[in-house]
C-alpha positions as CSV (number, residue, x, y, z in Angstrom):
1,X,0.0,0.0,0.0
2,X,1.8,3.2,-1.0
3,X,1.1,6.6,1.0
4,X,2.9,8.5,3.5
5,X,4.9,7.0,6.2
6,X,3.7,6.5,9.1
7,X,5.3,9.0,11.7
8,X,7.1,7.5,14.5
9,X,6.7,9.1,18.0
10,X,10.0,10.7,18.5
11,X,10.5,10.6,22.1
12,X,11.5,6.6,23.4
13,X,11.8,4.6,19.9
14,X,12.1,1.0,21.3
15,X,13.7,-1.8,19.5
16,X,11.7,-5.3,20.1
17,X,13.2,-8.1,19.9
18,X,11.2,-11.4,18.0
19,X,9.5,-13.6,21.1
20,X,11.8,-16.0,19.4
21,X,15.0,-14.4,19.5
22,X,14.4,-13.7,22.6
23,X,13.6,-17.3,23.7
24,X,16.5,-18.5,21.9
25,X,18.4,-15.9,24.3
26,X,17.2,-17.3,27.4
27,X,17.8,-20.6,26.4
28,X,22.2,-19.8,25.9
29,X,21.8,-17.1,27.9
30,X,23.3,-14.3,25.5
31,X,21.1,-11.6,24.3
32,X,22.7,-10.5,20.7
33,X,20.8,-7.0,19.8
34,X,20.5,-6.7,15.6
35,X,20.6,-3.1,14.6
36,X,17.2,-2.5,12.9
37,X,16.9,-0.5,9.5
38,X,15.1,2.4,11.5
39,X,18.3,2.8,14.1
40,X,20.3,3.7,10.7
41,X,17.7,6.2,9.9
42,X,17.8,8.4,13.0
43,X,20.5,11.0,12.8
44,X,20.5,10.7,16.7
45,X,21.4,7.6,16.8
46,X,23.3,6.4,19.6
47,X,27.3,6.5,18.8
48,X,28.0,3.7,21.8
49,X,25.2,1.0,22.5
50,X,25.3,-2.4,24.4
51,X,25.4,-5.2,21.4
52,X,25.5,-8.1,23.6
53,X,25.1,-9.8,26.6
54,X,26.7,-12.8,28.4
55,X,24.5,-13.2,31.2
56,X,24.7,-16.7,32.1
57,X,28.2,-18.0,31.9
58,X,29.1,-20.9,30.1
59,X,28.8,-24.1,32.1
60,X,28.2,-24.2,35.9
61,X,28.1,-21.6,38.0
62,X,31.3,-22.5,39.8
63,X,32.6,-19.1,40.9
64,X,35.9,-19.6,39.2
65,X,37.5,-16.6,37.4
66,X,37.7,-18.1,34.3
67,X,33.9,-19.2,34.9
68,X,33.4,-15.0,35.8
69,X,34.9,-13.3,32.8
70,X,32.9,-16.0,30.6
71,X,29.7,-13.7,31.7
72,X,30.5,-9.9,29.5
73,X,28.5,-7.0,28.0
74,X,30.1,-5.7,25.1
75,X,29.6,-2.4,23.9
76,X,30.3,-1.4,20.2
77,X,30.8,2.1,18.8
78,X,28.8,2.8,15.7
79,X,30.4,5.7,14.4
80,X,33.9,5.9,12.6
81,X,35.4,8.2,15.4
82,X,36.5,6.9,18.7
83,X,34.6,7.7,21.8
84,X,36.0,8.8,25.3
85,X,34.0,6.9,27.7
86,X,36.0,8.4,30.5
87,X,33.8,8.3,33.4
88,X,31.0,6.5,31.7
89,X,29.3,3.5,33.9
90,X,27.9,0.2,33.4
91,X,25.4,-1.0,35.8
92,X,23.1,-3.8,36.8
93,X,19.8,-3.6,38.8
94,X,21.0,-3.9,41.7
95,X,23.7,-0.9,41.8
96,X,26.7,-2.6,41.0
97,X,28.6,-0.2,38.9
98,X,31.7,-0.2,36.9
99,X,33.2,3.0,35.9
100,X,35.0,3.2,32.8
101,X,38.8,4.8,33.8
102,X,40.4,6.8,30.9
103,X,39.2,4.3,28.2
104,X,39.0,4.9,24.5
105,X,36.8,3.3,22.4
106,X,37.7,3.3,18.6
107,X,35.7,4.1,15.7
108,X,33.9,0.6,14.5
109,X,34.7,-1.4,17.2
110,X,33.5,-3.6,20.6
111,X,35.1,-4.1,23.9
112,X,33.9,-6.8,26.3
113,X,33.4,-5.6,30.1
114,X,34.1,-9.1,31.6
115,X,32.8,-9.6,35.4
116,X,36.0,-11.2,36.4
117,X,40.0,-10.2,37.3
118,X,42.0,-9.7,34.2
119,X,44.6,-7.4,32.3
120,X,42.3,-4.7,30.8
121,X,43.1,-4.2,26.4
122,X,41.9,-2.5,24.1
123,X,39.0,-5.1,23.1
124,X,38.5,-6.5,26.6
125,X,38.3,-4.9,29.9
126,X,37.7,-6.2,33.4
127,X,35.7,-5.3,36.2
128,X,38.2,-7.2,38.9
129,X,34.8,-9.1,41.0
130,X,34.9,-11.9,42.7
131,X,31.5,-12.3,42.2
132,X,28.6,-12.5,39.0
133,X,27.2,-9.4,38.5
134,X,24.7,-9.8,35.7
135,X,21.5,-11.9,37.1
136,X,20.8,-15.0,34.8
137,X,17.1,-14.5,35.3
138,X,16.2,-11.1,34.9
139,X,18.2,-7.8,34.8
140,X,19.2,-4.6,33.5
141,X,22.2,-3.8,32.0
142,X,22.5,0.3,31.9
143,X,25.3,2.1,30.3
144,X,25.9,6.1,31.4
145,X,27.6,8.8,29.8
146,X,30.0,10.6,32.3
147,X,26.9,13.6,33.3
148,X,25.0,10.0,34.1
149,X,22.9,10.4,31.5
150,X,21.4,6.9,29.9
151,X,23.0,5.9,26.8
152,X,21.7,2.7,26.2
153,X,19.8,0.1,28.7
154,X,19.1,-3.6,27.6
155,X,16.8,-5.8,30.1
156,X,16.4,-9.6,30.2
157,X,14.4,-12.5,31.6
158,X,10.8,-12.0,33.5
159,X,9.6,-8.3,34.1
160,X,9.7,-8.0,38.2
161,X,8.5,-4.4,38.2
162,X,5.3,-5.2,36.3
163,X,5.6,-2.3,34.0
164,X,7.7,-1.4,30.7
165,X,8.6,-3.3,28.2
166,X,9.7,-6.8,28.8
167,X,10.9,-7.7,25.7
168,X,14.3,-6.0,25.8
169,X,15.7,-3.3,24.2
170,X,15.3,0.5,25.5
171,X,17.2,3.8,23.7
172,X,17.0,7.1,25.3
């Protein structure tokens, strides 16, 4: 049917992810987020996002480092310039933050925040816990600019606050 295009409301657009894709996800317990056409058509669009989750690590739950830094969010930058996230934060639900310290991120590329101790690089960084931070039944993983404003938020699993949208993917 051709016509005009329907108007999007401007204020939250909110990606939503296929019921399948998303049981699939809870099923490995990764949450992979494919950029829609209409992200690519928003000159707003976000330069840093969360592109994945590792939520569930890899075989059991045996608290082992190796076993920690198998559980990651990994944030890519969309635009061909690299991005200062100086300051920036990555949190879960419960409050546990961890504050990017005078990282670069460059143009076109991801880095993966593992939970675990390790020798931060350029394409992996570690958040030094000795515990999982990312909740393998539901949770929030929210990333902050340094003024704390959200820059991206991805949520997984059943909706415990009975409200919003449980199937996944917020941008502010």
């Amino acid at each position: 049917m051709q016509g005009a295009p329907v108007s999007v409301s401007p204020s939250v657009p909110t990606r939503r992810l296929a019921a399948a894709a998303l049981a699939a996800a809870a099923v490995t317990g990764a949450l992979t987020l494919p950029a829609s056409a209409a992200d690519h058509a928003r000159p707003d669009r976000l330069k840093v996002e969360i592109s994945a989750v590792q939520y569930d690590s890899p075989g059991r739950d045996d608290h082992s480092n190796r076993s920690l830094n198998r559980e990651w969010v990994e944030l890519t930058n969309t635009t061909r310039h690299s991005v200062n996230l100086d300051g920036w934060t990555l949190s879960d639900e419960d409050g546990n933050t961890y504050t990017f310290d005078h990282y670069r991120l460059a143009g076109r590329s991801t880095v993966r925040i593992h939970t675990g101790e390790g020798r931060d690089r350029d394409t992996d960084l570690y958040q030094d816990r000795r515990r999982y931070v990312w909740d393998n039944r539901s949770d929030t993983a929210t990333l902050r600019n340094h003024r704390d404003r959200v820059v991206d938020e991805v949520s997984w699993g059943s909706d415990r606050h009975r409200h919003g949208d449980r199937s996944g993917h917020h941008h502010h």
